[in-house]
N, CA, C and O atoms as CSV, one atom per row, in Angstrom:
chain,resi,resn,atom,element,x,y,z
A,1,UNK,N,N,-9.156,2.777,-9.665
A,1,UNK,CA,C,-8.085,1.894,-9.237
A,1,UNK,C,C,-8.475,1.200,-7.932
A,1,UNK,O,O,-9.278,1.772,-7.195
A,2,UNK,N,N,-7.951,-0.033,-7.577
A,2,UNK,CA,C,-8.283,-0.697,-6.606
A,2,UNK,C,C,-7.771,-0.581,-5.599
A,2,UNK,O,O,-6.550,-0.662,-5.731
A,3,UNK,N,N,-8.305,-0.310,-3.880
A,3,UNK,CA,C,-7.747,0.012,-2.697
A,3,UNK,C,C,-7.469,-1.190,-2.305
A,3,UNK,O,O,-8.038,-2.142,-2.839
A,4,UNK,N,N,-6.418,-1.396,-1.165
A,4,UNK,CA,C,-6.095,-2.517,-0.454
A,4,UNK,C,C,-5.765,-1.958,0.738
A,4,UNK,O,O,-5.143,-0.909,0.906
A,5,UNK,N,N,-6.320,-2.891,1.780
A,5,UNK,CA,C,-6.355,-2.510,3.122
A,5,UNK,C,C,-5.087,-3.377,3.936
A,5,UNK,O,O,-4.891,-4.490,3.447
A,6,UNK,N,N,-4.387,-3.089,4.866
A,6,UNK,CA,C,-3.764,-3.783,5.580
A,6,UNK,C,C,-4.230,-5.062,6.378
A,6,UNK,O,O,-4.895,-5.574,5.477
A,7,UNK,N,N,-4.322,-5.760,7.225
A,7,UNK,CA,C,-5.105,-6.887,7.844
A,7,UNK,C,C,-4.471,-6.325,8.812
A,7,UNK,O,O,-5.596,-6.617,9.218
A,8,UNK,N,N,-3.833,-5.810,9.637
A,8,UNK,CA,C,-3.217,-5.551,10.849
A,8,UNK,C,C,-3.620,-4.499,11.066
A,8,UNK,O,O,-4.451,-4.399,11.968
A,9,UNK,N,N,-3.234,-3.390,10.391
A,9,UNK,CA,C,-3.447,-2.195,11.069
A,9,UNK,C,C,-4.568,-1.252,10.768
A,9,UNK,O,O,-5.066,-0.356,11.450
A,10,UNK,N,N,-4.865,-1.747,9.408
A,10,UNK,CA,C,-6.531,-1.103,8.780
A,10,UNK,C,C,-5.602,0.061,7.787
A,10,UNK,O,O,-6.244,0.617,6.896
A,11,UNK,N,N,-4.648,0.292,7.884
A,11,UNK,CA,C,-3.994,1.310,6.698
A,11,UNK,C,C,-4.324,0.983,5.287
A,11,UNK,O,O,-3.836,-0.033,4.793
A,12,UNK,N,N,-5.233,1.874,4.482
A,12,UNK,CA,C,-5.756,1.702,2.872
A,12,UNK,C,C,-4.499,2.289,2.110
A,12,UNK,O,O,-4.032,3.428,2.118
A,13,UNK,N,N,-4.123,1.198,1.483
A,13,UNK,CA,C,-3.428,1.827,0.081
A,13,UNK,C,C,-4.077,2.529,-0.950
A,13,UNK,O,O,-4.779,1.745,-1.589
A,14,UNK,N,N,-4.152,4.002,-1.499
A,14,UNK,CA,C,-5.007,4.106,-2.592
A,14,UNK,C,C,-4.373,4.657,-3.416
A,14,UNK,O,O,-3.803,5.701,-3.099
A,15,UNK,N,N,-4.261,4.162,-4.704
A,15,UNK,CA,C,-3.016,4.363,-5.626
A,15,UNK,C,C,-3.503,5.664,-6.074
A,15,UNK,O,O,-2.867,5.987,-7.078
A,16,UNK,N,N,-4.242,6.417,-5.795
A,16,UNK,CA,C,-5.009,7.449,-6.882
A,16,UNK,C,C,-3.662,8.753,-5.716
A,16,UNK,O,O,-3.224,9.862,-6.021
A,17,UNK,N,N,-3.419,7.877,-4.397
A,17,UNK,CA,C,-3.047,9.168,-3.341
A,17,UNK,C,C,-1.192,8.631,-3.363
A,17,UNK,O,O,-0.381,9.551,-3.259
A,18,UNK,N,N,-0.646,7.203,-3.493
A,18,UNK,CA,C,0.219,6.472,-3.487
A,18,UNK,C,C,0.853,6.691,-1.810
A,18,UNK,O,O,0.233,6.719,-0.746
A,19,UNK,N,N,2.351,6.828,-2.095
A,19,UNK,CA,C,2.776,6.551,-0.373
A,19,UNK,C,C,3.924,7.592,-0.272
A,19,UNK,O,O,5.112,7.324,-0.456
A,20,UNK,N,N,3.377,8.920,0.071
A,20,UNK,CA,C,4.234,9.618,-0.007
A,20,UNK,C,C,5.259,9.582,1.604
A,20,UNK,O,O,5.696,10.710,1.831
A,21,UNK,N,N,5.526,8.925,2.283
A,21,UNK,CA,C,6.511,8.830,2.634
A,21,UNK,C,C,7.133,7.716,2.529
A,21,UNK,O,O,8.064,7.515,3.309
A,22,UNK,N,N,6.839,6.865,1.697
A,22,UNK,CA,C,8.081,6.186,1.027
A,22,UNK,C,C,8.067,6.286,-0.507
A,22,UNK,O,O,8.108,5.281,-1.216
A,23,UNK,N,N,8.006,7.570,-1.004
A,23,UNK,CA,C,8.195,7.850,-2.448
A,23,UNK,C,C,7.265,7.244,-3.495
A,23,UNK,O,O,7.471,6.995,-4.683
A,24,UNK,N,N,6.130,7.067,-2.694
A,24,UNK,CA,C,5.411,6.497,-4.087
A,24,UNK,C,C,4.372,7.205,-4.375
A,24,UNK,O,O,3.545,7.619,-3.562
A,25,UNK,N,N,4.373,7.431,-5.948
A,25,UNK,CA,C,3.878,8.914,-6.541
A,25,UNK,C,C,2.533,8.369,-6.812
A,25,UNK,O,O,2.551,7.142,-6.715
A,26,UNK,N,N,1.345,8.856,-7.125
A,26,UNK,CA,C,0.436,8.823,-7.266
A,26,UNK,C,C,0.091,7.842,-8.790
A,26,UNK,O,O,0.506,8.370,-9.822
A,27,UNK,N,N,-0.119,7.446,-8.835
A,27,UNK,CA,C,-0.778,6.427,-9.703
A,27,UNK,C,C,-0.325,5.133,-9.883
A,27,UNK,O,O,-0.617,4.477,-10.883
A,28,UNK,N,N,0.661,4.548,-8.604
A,28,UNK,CA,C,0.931,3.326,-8.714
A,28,UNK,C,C,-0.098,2.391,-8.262
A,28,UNK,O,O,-0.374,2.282,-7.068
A,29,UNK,N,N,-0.470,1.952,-8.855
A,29,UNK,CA,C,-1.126,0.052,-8.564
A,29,UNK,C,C,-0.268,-0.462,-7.475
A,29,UNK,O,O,0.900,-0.206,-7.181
A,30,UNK,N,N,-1.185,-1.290,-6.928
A,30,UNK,CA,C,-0.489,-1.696,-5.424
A,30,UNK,C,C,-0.101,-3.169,-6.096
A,30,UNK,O,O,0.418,-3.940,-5.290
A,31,UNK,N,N,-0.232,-3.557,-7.129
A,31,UNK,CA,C,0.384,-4.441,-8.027
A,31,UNK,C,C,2.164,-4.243,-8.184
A,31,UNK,O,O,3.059,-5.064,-7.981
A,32,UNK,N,N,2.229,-2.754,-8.645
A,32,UNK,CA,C,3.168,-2.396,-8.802
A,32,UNK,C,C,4.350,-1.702,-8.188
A,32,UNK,O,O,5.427,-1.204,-8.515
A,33,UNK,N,N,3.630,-1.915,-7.174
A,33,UNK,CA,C,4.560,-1.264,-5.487
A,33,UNK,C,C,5.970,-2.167,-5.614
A,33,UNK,O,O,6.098,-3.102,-6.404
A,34,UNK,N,N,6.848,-1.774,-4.822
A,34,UNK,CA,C,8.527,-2.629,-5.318
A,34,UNK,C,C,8.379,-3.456,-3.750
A,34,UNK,O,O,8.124,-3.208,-2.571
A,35,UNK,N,N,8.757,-4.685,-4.726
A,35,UNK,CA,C,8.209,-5.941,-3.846
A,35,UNK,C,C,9.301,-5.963,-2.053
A,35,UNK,O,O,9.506,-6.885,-1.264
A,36,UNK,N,N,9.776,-4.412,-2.044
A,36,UNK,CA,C,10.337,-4.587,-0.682
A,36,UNK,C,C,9.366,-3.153,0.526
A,36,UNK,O,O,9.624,-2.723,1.650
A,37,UNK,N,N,8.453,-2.907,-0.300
A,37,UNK,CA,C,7.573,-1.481,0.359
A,37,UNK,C,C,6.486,-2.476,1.143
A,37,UNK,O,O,5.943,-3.514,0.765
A,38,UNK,N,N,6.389,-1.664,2.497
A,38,UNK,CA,C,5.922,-2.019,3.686
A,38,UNK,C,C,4.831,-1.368,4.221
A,38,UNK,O,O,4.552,-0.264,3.752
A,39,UNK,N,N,4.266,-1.754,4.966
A,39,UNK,CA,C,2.865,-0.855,5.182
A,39,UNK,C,C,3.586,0.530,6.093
A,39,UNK,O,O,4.359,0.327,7.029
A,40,UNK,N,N,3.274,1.618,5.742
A,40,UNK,CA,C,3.904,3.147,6.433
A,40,UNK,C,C,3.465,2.661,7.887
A,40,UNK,O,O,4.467,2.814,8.585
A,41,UNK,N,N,2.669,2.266,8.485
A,41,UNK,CA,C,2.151,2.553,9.500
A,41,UNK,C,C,2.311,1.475,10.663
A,41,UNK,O,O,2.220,1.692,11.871
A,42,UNK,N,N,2.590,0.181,9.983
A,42,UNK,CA,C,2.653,-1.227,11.573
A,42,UNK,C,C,3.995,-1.823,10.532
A,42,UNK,O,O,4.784,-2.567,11.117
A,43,UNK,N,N,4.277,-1.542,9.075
A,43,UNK,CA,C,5.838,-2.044,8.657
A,43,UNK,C,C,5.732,-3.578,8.271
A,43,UNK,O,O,6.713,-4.298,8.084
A,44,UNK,N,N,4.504,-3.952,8.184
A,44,UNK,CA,C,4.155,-5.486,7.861
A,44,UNK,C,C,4.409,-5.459,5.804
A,44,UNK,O,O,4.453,-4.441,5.114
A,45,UNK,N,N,4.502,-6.569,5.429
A,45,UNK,CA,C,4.909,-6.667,3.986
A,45,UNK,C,C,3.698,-6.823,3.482
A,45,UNK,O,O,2.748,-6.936,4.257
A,46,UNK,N,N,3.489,-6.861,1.951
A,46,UNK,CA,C,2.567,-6.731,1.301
A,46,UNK,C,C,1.740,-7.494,1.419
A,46,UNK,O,O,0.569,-7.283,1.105
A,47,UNK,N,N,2.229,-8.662,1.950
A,47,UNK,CA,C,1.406,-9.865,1.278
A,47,UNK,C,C,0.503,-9.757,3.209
A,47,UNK,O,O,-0.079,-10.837,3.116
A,48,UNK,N,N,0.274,-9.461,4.012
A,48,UNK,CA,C,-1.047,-8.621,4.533
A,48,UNK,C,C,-1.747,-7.765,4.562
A,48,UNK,O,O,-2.399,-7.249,5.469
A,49,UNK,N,N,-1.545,-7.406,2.647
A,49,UNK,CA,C,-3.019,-6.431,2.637
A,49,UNK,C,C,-3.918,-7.758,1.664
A,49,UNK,O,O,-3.536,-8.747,1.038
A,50,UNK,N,N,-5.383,-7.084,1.975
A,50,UNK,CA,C,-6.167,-7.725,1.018
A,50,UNK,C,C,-6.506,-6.508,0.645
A,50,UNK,O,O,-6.189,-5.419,1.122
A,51,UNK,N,N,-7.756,-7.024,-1.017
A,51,UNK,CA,C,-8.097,-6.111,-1.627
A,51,UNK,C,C,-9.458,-5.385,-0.664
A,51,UNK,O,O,-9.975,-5.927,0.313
A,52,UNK,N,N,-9.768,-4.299,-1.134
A,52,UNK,CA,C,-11.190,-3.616,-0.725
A,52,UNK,C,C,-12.124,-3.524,-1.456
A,52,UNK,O,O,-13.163,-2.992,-1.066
């Protein structure tokens, strides 16, 4: 599955681990993240991660 990095803060999304403190279980695609989930760590929106 494909990682995506933040542009701000360097935080990797990796769907294989998802976002367990905002409920997201392990095998979501960062495709499929709910278009209001924020980076855990600087709170910036999706659309500043790129892929890795």
């Amino acid at each position: 599955m494909k990682k995506y990095i933040c542009d701000i803060c360097g935080y990797i999304y990796d769907p294989e681990i998802g976002d367990v403190d905002s409920n997201i279980k392990p095998g979501v695609k960062f495709e499929d993240l709910p278009s209001n989930w924020i980076c855990p760590i600087c709170h910036f929106e999706k659309e500043h991660f790129s892929l890795l």
